[in-house]
VOSE-955171 format. One line per 8 residues: number of its first residue (from 1); their letters; for each residue x, y, z of C-alpha. Coordinates in steps of 0.02 Angstrom, whole numbers, plus 50000, padded with zeros to 5 digits. Example, Ala and Ser with C-alpha at 12.3 -4.5 7.8 and 13.67 -1.06 7.14 Angstrom:
1> as> 50615 49775 50390 ~ 50684 49947 50357
! end
This chain:
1> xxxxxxxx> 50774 50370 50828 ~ 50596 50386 50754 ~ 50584 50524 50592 ~ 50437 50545 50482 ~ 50495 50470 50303 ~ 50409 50532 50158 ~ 50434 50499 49973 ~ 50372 50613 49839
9> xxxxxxxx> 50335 50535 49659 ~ 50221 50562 49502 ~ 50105 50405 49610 ~ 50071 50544 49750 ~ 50160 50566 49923 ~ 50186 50413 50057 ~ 50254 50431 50211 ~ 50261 50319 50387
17> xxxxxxxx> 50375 50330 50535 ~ 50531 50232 50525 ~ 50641 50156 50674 ~ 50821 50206 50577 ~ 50903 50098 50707 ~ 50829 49955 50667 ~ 50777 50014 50484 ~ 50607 49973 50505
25> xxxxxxxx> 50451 50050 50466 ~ 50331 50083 50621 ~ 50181 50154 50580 ~ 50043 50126 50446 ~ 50087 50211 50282 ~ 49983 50363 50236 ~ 49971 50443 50061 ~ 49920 50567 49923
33> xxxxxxxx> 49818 50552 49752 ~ 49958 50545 49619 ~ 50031 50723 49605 ~ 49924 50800 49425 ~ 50004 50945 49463 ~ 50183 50933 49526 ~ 50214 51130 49556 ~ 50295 51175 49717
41> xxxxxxxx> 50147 51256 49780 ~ 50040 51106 49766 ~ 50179 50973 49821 ~ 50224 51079 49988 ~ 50003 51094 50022 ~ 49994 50902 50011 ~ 50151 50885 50110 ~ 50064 50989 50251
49> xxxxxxxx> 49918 50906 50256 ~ 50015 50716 50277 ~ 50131 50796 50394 ~ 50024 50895 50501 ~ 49825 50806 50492 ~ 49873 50635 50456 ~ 50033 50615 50559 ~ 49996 50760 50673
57> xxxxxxxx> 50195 50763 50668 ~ 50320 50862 50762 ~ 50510 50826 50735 ~ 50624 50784 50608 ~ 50567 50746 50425 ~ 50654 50657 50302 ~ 50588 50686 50108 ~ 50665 50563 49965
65> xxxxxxxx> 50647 50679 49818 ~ 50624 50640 49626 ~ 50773 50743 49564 ~ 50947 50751 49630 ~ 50971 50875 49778 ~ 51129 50963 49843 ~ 51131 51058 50021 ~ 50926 51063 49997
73> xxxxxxxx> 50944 51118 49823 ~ 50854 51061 49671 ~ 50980 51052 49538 ~ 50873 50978 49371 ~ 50692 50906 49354 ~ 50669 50770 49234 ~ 50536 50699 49334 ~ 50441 50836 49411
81> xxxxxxxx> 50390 51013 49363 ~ 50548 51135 49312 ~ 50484 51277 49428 ~ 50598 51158 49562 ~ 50747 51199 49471 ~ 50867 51299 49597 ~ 50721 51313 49733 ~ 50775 51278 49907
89> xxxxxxxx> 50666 51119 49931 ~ 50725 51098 50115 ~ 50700 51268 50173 ~ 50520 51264 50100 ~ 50468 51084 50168 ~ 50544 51148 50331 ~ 50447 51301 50314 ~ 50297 51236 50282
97> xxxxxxxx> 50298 51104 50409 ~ 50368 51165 50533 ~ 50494 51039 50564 ~ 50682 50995 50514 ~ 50658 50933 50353 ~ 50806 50850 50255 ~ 50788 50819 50082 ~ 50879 50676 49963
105> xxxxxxxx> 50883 50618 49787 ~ 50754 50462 49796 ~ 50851 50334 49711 ~ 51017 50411 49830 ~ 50894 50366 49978 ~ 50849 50186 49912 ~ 51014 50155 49898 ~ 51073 50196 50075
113> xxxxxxxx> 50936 50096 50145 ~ 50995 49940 50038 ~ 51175 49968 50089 ~ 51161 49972 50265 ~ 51000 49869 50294 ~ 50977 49770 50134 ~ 51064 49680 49996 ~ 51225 49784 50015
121> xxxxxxxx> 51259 49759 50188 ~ 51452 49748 50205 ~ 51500 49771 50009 ~ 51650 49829 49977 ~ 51703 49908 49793 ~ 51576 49973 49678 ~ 51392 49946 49710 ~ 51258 50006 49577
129> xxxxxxxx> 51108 50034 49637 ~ 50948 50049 49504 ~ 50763 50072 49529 ~ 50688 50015 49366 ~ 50485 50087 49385 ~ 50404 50234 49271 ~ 50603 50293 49250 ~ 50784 50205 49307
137> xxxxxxxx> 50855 50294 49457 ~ 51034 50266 49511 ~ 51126 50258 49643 ~ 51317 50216 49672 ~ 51420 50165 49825 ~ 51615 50157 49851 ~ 51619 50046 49974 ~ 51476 50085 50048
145> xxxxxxxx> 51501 50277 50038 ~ 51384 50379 49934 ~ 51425 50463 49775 ~ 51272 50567 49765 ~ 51160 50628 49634 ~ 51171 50512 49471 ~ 51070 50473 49320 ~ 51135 50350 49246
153> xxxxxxxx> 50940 50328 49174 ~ 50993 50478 49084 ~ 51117 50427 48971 ~ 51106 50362 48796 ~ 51146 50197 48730 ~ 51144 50187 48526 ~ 51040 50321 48515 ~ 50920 50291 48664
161> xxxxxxxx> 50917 50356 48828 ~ 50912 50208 48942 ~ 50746 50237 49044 ~ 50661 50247 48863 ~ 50724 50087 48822 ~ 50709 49956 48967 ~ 50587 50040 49128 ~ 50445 49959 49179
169> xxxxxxxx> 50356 50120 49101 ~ 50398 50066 48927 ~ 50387 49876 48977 ~ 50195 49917 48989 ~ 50180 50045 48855 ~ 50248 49947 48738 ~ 50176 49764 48804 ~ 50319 49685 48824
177> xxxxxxxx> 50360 49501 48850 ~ 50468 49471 49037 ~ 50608 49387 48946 ~ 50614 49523 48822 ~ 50617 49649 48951 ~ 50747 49554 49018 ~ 50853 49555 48858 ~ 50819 49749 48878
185> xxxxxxxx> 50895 49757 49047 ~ 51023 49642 49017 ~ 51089 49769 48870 ~ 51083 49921 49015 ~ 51182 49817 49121 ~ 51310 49761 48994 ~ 51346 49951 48945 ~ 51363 50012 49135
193> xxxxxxxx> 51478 49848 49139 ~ 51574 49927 49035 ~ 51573 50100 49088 ~ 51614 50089 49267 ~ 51649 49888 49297 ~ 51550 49849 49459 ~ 51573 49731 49580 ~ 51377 49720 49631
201> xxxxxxxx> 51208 49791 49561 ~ 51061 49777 49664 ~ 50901 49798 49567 ~ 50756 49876 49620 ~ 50577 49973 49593 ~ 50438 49874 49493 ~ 50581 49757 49435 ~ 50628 49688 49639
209> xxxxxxxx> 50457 49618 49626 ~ 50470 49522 49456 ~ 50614 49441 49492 ~ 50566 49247 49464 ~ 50507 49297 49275 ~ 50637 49435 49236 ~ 50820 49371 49318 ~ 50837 49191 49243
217> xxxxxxxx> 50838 49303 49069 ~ 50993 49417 49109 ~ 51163 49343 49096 ~ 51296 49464 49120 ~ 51451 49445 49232 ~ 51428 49535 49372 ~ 51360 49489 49518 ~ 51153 49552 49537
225> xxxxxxxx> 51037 49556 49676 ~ 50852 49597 49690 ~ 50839 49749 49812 ~ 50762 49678 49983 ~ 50657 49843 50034 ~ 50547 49872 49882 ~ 50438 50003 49897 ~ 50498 50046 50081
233> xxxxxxxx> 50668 50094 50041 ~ 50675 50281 49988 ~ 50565 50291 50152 ~ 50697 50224 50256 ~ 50852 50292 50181 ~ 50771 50476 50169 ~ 50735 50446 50374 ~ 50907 50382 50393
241> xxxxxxxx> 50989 50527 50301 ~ 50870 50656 50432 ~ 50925 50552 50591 ~ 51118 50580 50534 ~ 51071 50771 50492 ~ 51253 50865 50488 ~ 51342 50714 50449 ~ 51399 50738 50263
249> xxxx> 51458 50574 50236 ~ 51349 50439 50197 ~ 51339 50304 50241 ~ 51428 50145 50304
! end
């Protein structure tokens, strides 16, 4: 089935066509100027124009969203504008484009592409997913089932909230060293260790694509894998999640 995948982050919007049988992307990816202004008014008039003058689109719409989403809903906003708190995101994409639209937390969409067409492909137990880029979005997967809608970014270790301490955000901010980002990470990983005792991570975002200076520096004992989509994967998994539209359990 082809569906129109879009992703929508602080960078602007990208979208392209994706094949969700084959998990493949099929067109040429089109995009926004990073979103200054991150308002739904402004988000849903750049998401008409990809949808409608740069796709010239009709049919079904998958959106991987930066804040975790429940039946369409937007239930907090870290990382976009509060007005989204409580709004019906997929009614007003749908609205606005004129097309299905289904909407899913972005990291929740990365995830499901890596578990069926990526690193994760047949794991069984617990499977962490994090994208480590401005923040560190989670995703986790009981054998290969979604558990939607985590933030494990969000929580505090001695004091700091883990996105603060080891994202590729405060990796630049702060100028630091691979290995010592590393260390960073490493400490993240320990704690969730800990916490929920995982039988796979797979790391992505910025991180997937430093992995030959960053993973020879993190020694934990679980087993870790660099995330195989990249960039592409909220794309995919926020298609996949609109081809399976009705289907409330995702995703094995």
């Amino acid at each position: 089935m082809e569906v129109l995948g879009l992703d929508i982050g602080s960078y602007g919007i990208k979208g392209c066509i994706v094949d969700t049988e084959k998990g493949e992307i099929i067109s040429e990816y089109k995009s926004t100027p990073p979103l200054e202004d991150s308002t739904p008014h402004k988000v849903l008039a750049k998401v008409y124009h990809l949808v409608h003058k740069e796709f010239e689109w009709d049919g079904p719409v998958g959106c991987a969203f930066p804040a975790p989403v429940n039946n369409g809903i937007v239930l907090s906003a870290k990382r976009i504008d509060d007005s989204w708190v409580d709004a019906n995101a997929e009614q007003l994409l749908s609205d606005i484009t004129d097309n299905i639209v289904t909407v899913i937390n972005d990291t929740d969409a990365t995830g499901l592409a890596e578990m069926r067409f990526g690193a994760g492909i047949n794991q069984n137990g617990l499977t962490i997913v994090l994208t480590v880029g401005t923040g560190i979005g989670s995703s986790l997967f009981m054998d290969g089932n979604l558990i939607p809608n985590t933030e494990l970014g969000l929580l505090e270790i001695d004091g700091t909230i883990v996105e603060n301490h080891a994202s590729n955000k405060i990796r630049k901010e702060e100028n630091l060293r691979k290995k010592i980002w590393a260390k960073r990470l490493e400490l993240v990983l320990e704690h969730f260790e800990k916490v929920f005792h995982p039988d796979l991570f797979i790391l992505g975002g910025q991180l997937s694509k430093k992995t030959q200076k960053t993973f020879p520096y993190i020694k934990i004992n679980t087993t870790f894998k660099p995330a195989e989509y990249q960039n592409e994967a909220s794309i995919i998994g926020a298609a996949m999640v609109a081809s399976n539209k009705g289907n409330e359990v995702f995703y094995r």
